[in-house]
C-alpha positions as CSV (number, residue, x, y, z in Angstrom):
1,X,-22.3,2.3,-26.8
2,X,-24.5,2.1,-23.1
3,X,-26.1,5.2,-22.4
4,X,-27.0,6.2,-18.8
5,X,-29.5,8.1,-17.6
6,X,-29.0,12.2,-16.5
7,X,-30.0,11.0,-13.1
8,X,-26.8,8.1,-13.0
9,X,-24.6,10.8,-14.1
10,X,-25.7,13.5,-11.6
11,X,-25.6,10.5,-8.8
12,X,-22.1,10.1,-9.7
13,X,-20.3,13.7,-10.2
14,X,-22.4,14.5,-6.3
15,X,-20.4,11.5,-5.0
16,X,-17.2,12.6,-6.7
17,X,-17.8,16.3,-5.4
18,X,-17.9,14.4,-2.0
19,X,-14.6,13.0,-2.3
20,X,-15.6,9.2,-3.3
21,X,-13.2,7.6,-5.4
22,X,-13.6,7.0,-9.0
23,X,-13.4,3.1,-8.6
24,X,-15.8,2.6,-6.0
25,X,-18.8,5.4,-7.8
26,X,-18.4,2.9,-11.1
27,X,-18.5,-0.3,-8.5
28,X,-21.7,1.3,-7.3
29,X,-23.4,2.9,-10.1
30,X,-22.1,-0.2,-12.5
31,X,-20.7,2.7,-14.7
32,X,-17.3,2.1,-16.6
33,X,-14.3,3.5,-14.4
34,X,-13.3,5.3,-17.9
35,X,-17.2,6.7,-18.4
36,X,-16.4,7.8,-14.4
37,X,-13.5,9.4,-15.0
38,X,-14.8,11.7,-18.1
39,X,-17.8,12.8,-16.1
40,X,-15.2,14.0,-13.4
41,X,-13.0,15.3,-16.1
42,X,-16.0,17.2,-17.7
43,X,-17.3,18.3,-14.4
44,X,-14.4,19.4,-13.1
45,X,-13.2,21.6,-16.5
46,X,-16.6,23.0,-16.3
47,X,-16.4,24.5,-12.7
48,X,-13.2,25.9,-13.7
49,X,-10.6,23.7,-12.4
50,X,-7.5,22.1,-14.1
51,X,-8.3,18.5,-14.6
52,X,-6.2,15.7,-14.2
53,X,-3.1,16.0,-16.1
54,X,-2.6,19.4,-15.8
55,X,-2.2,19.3,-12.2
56,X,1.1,19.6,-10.7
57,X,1.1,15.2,-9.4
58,X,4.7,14.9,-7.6
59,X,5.6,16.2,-4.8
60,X,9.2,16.1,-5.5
61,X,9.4,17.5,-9.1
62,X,6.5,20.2,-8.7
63,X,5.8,20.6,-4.8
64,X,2.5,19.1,-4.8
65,X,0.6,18.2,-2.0
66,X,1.8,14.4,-0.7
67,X,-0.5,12.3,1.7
68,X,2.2,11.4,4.0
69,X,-0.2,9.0,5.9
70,X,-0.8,7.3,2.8
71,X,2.6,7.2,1.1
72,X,3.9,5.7,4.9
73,X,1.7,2.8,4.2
74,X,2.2,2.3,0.7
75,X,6.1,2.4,1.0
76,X,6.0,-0.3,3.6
77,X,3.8,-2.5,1.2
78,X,6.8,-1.9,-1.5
79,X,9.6,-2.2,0.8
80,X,8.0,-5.4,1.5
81,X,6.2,-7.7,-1.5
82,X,6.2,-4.3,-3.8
83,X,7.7,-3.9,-7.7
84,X,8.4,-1.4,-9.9
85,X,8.8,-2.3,-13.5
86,X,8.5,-1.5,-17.0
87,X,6.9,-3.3,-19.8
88,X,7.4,-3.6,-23.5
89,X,4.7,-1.3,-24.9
90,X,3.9,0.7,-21.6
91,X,6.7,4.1,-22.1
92,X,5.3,4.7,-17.9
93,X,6.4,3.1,-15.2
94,X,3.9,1.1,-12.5
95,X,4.0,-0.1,-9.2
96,X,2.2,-3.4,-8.4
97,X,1.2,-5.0,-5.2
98,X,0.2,-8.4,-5.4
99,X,-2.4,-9.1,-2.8
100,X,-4.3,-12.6,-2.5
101,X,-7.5,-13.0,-3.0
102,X,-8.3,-14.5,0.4
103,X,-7.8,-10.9,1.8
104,X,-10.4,-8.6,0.0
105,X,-9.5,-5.9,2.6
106,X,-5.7,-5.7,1.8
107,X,-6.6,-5.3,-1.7
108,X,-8.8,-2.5,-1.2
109,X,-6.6,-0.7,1.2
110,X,-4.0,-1.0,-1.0
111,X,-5.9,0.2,-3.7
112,X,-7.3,3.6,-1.9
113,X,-3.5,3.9,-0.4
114,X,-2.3,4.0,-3.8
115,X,-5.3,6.7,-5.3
116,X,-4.6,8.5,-2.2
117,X,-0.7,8.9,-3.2
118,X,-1.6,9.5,-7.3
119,X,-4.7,11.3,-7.0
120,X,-4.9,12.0,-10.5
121,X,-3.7,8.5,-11.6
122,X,-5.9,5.7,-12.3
123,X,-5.7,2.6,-10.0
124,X,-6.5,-0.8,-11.4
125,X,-6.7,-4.6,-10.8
126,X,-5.3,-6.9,-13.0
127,X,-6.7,-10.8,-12.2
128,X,-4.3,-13.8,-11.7
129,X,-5.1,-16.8,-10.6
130,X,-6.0,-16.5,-6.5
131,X,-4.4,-13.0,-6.7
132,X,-5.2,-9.5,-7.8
133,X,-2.1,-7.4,-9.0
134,X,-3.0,-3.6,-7.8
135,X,-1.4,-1.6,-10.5
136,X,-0.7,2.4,-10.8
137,X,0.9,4.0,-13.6
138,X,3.4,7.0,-13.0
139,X,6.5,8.6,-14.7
140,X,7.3,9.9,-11.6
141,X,7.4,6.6,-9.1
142,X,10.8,6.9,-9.3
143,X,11.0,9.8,-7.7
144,X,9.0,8.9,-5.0
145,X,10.3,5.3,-4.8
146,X,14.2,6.3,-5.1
147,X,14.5,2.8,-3.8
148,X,13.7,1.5,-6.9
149,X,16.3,0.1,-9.0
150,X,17.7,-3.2,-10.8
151,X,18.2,-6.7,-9.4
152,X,16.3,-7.3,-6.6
153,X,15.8,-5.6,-2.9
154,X,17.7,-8.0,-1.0
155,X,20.7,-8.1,-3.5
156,X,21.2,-4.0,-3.2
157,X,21.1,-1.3,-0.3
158,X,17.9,-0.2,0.7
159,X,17.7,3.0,2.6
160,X,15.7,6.3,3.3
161,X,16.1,9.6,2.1
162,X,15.9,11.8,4.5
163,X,12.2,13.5,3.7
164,X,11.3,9.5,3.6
165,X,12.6,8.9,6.8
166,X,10.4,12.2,8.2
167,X,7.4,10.7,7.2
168,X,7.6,7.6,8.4
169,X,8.9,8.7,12.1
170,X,5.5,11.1,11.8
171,X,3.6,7.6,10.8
172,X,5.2,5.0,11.8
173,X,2.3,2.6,12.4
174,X,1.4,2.9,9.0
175,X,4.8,1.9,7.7
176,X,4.5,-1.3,9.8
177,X,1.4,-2.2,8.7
178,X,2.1,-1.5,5.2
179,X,5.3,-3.7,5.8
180,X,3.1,-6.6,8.0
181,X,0.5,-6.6,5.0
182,X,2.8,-6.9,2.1
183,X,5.5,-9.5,4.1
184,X,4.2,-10.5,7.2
185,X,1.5,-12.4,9.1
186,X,-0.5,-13.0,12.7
187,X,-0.4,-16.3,13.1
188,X,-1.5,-18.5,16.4
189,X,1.6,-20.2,18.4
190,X,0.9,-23.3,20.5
191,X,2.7,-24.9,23.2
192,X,2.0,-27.4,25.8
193,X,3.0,-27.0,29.8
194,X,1.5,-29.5,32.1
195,X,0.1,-31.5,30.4
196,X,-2.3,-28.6,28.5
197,X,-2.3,-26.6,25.7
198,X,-2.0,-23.3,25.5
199,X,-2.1,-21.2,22.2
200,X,-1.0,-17.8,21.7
201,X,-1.1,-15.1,19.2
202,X,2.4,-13.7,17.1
203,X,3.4,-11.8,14.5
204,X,5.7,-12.0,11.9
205,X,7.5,-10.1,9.0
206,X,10.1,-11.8,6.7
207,X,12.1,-10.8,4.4
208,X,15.3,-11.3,2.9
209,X,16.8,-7.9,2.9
210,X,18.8,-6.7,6.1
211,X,18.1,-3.2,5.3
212,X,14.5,-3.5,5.0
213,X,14.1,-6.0,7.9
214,X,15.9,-3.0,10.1
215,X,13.9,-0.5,8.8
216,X,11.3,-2.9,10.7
217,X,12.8,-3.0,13.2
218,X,13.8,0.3,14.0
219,X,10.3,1.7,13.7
220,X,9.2,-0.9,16.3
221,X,11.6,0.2,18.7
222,X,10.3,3.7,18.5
223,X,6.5,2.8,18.9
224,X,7.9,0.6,22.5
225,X,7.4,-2.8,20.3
226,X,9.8,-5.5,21.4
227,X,11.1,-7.9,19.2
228,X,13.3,-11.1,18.2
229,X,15.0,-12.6,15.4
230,X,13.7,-15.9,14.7
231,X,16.2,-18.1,12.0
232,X,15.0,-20.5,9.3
233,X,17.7,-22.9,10.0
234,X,20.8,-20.5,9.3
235,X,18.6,-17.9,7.4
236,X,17.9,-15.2,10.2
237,X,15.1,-13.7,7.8
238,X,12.2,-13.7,10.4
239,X,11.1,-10.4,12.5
240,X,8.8,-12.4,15.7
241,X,6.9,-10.5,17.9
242,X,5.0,-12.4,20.6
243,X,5.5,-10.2,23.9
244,X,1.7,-9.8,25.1
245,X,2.2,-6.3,25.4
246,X,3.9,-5.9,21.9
247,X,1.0,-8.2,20.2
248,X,-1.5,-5.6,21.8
249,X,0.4,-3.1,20.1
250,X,0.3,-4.4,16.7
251,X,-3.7,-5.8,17.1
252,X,-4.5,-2.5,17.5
253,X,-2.7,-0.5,14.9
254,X,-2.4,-3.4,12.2
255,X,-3.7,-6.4,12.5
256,X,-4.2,-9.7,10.9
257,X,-5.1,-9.2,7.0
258,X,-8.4,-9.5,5.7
């Protein structure tokens, strides 16, 4: 067993006070994220508080406090690449989001997005090869993923509930860039006139699923972003956007991934 010094562990429980995540005090301190997690257990028990798994952690089922700027931005990274699922051996539930390694940034805002939504739920990485599955474990993803359900997204309806629907219109640039992020792209367009090339930036988002790819598009039309269906061959899977003013738009609130 490593031992670590009282000065380590009373570094550790002042960034935790401070609001620092547990992942990122044990990428710091080079502590185990499970030696992490018992300090702030033990710390918090000892102030009085109700750790972890005694807080109330769904907003549906108990009324717990929801970061609806968070959940806006992790929903649109399930509506887009996102899956639920069950294993053999696990009786909870996880949500994964497979990010690619070339984008370090994606992985971590998917990560904080996710701790942010299950504060009292441990976030972890799984390695693949090029990719990183971000994984969270919850009996109740379910209920805030009522989306969820067999077969895949494209082969079912996909719609909001109501109190979904209310948090996105209050964020809906977060539910875009969740959705760009998980199934989408900025990519550079070129063209030639006059003899000259000329190259110009576009987005993207595709996806199979009609419902999802309006959700997309409704929430663009509310924040003035104009839009077009572009077709793969007969397959009008592709949401373009590549007005200057609507590319503004999206470089500012989303963003290529990084």
């Amino acid at each position: 067993m490593e031992f670590h010094s009282l000065e380590v562990r009373q570094t550790a429980v002042t960034l935790l006070r401070e609001g620092v995540r547990n992942a990122e005090v044990a990428r710091k301190l080079k502590v185990p994220l499970g030696t992490i997690s018992y300090w702030k257990h033990k710390d918090r028990a000892k102030r009085g508080e109700c750790p972890g798994p005694h807080q109330p952690d769904c907003p549906r089922c108990d009324g717990s406090p929801l970061d609806t700027e968070a959940y806006s931005y992790l929903l649109g990274l399930y509506l887009g690449d996102g899956h639920i699922s069950r294993y053999s051996g696990h009786r909870v539930p996880n949500l994964m989001i497979t990010c690619d390694d070339h984008w370090p940034g994606l992985m971590d805002a998917t990560e904080q997005a996710m701790q942010r939504v299950f504060p009292f739920n441990q976030v972890c990485r799984v390695r693949k090869t090029g990719c990183h599955n971000v994984k969270v474990y919850s009996k109740h993803l379910p209920c805030l993923f009522p989306q969820h359900g067999p077969g895949r997204k494209h082969e079912r309806r996909i719609a909001l509930e109501d109190w979904q629907q209310e948090i996105v219109d209050a964020h809906p640039w977060e539910f875009i860039r969740g959705l760009i992020h998980s199934d989408g792209c900025r990519v550079t367009n070129w063209t030639v006139r006059n003899g000259k090339r000329y190259e110009y930036p576009r987005y993207f988002f595709t996806n199979k699923s009609d419902d999802i790819r309006k959700l997309c598009t409704d929430t663009l039309a509310k924040v003035g972003v104009e839009w077009t269906i572009l077709a793969r061959g007969s397959d009008p899977f592709n949401v373009s956007i590549a007005r200057r003013a609507s590319v503004v738009l999206l470089d500012a609130h989303v963003g290529a991934k990084y």
